[in-house]
N, C-alpha and C positions, 0 to 999 in steps of 0.2 A: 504494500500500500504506500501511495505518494508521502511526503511531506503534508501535503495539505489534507491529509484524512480521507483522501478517495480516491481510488486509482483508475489511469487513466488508461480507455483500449480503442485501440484502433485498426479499424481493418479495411482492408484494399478489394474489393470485390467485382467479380464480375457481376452486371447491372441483371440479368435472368434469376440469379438470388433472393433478388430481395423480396417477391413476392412470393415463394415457399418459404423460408426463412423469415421473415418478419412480419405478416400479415396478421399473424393471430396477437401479434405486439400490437399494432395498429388497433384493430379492435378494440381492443380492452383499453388500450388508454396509455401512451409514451408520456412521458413529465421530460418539460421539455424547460430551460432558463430565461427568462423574459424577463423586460422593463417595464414595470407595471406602475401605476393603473393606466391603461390606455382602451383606447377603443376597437372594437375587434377586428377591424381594417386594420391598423396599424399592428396590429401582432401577426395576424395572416398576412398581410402584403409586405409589408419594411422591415420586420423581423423575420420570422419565415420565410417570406422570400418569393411567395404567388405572386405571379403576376396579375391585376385589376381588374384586363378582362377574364384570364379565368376563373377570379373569384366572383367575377357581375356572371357570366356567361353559363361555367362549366361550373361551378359547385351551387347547384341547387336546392341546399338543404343545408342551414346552421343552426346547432345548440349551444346554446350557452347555459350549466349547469341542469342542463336538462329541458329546458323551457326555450321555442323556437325563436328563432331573431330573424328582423324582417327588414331593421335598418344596423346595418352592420359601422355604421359610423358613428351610430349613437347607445352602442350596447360597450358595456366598462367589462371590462378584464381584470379581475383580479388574484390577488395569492390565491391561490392551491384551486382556481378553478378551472371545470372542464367544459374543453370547447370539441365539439361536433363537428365532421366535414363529412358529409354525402353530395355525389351528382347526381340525378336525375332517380327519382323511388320511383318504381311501379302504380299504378294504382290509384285508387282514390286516395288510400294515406301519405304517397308522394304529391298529389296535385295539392292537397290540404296545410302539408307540411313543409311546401316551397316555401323562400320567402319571397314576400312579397305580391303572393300571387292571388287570384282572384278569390279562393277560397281563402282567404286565412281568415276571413271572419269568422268561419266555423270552429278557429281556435283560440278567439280572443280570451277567452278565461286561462292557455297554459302559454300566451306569445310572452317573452322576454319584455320586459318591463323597465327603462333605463333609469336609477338614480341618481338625479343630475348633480348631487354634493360630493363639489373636488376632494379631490385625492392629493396626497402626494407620491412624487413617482420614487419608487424603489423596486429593487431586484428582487426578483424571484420566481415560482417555479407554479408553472400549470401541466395538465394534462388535457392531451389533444389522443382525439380517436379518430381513425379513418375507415370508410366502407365504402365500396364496391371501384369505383375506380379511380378515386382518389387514392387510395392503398399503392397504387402505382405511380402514379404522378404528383401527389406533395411528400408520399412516402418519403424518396431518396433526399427529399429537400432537412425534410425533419433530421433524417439519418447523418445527412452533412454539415448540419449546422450543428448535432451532438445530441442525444438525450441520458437522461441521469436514470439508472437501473441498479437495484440488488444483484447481490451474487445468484442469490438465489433464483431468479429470474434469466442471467447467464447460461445456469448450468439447465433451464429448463430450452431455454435455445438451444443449446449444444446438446440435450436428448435430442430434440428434434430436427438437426440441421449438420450435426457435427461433418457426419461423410459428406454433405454438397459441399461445409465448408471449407474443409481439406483440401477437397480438390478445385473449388473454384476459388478461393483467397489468396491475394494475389500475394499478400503481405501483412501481418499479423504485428503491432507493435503495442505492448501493455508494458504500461512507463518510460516510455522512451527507448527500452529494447526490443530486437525482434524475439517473437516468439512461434512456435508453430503450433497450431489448432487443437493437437489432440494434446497439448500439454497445458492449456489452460485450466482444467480442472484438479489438477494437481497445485494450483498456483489461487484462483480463486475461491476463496468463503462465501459462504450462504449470506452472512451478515454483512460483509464487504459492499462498499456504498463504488459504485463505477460512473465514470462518465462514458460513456462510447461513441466513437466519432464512424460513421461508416461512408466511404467514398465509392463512387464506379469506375475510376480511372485509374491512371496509370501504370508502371509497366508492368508487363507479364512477370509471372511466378518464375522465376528458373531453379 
């Protein structure tokens, strides 16, 4: 473990990875480090890193701690909350649960409700979930800007992914050394607090 009480891991991947291997992370909810209180454009576009039209365009569907937002420049972000990205839902519960769209009346009692009493801005840590094809397109963004994970959360990736990531990891570096894949569980604790940084590029494994 680092100096600074969390150890750092990084890995080189091939971009085909990331959706066997971290989709079921996605889901459930990455905790990711943000400048908070801000409004939920400026954590999805200028932090994260989407670009404006695909967050007007292609992501169809925002929660904020559960409760749907429908102006995304007037909903606050703050510590330890969770924000939602779906594209396009099927169905009547996707045309309802769009924002901004002609049905949200039918959800004014669960729409996201903004607090207009400033904040002041300090660091800290949300959780963001992604489904159906977001999972693939903000995924690698989240991945590269870093998200903070247990050990214990590691070693349930590395049940599930260890042999793709053997063979597709271009490069393995936890604290500044290199490391290779199937020795990180001999090296990681369950308690062990990690930041993880996951890239698609550069050079091949030799």
């Amino acid at each position: 473990m680092g100096n600074d009480g969390y150890t750092t891991l990084r890995f080189q991947i091939e971009p085909a990875l990331i959706p066997p291997c971290f989709t079921p992370l996605f889901s459930r909810g990455v905790r990711v480090g943000a400048c908070l209180e801000c409004s939920l454009k400026e954590l999805i576009c200028r932090q994260i890193g989407v670009a404006e039209d695909y967050l007007e365009n292609r992501i169809q569907t925002v929660f904020l701690n559960g409760n749907p937002v429908d102006d995304v420049n007037r909903a606050t972000v703050g510590e330890g909350a969770t924000v939602a990205l779906s594209a396009a839902m099927p169905g009547l519960a996707g045309a309802v649960l769009r924002k901004g769209g002609v049905l949200a009346t039918l959800r004014k009692n669960i729409t996201y409700r903004s607090n207009a009493s400033a904040r002041e801005t300090c660091e800290g840590r949300v959780i963001v979930k992604l489904f159906n094809m977001t999972t693939r397109e903000v995924g690698p963004l989240l991945l590269a800007r870093g998200i903070w994970m247990e050990g214990a959360e590691l070693r349930e990736l590395l049940d599930r992914c260890e042999d793709l990531l053997e063979k597709g990891c271009r490069r393995a570096i936890l604290d500044n050394s290199p490391i290779g894949v199937l020795d990180l569980r001999s090296r990681i604790k369950d308690k062990d607090t990690l930041f993880l940084q996951v890239i698609t590029e550069g050079p091949s494994k030799k």
